[in-house]
C-alpha positions, 0 to 999 in steps of 0.5 A: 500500500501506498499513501500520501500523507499530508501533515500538520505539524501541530506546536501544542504546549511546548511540544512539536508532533506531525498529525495526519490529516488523512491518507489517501491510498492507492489501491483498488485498480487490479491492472496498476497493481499487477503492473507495478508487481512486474517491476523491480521492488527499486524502481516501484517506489521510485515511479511511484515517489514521483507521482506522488510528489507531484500529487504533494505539489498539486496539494500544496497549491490548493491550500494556497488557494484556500488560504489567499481566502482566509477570512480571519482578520487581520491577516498579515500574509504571513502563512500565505507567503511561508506555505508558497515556500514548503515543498514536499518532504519524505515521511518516515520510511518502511517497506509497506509504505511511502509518505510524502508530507506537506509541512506547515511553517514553523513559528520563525517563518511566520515571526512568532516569537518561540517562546509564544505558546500561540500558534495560529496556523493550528488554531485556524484550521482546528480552531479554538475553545478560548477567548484571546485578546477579546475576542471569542471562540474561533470556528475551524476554517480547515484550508488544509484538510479542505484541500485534501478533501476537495481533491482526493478523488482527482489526486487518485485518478491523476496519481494513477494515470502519472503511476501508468506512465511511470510503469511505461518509462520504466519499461521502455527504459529497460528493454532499451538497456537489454541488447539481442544479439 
């Protein structure tokens, strides 16, 4: 099983934990799977890195999309700005598995002062209980699970299509390797 797993680093209390949002795997389709069964266990992950790569990317502008609509004032840019600058990054590694994660800014990015407990990316796409500075209770606005939900199916179908064309390249790049005396 393969999954792209975009994750909101979560700075609660001191502490600093990657929380998924959702996986999405990529099974199901019986031809992709006997077909990536055919290749090598290398250049498997390899193809399916790549689309899942670019399936991160896709993601990650999305939730710029959702964020240049943020309707929390005032909005300084901050986020907006420092989440253009996040690229996927690699999960953890194990053999059933791939990860490819969406990270939030951390608090420098954004110019929070470390010490602050305050983390706003998190209490705008969780929201909050508690009243700060007069104001009240923050609905969740969730631009980031938004984005996955939003565009989980059309992710399985291109991550499936750039999956099949992977498996293609592979194959051609191999049989053009193999000399027939």
């Amino acid at each position: 099983m393969y999954c792209i797993c975009p994750y909101v680093s979560r700075e609660f209390r001191g502490e600093s934990v990657a929380k998924p949002i959702i996986d999405i795997s990529l099974v199901g389709n019986k031809v992709l799977i006997s077909a990536l069964g055919k290749l090598g266990d290398r250049i498997q992950r390899k193809v399916v890195r790549q689309a899942m790569r670019k399936s991160a990317k896709r993601l990650n502008v999305a939730i710029i999309q959702n964020l240049s609509g943020i309707p929390v004032a005032p909005d300084s840019g901050r986020w907006l700005v420092a989440q253009s600058a996040q690229k996927p990054v690699p999960g953890r590694r194990s053999r059933t598995g791939i990860v490819i994660g969406i990270p939030l800014p951390t608090k420098e990015m954004l110019g929070i002062p470390a010490k602050d407990k305050w983390y706003y990316p998190t209490a705008i796409e969780y929201g909050t209980t508690k009243s700060r500075g007069g104001r009240g209770p923050l609905p969740a606005f969730a631009p980031m699970r938004r984005a996955v939900n939003e565009n989980t199916a059309k992710e399985h179908q291109r991550m499936g299509t750039e999956i099949g064309k992977g498996i293609e390249r592979e194959a051609r790049r191999a049989f053009a390797k193999v000399k027939i005396k």
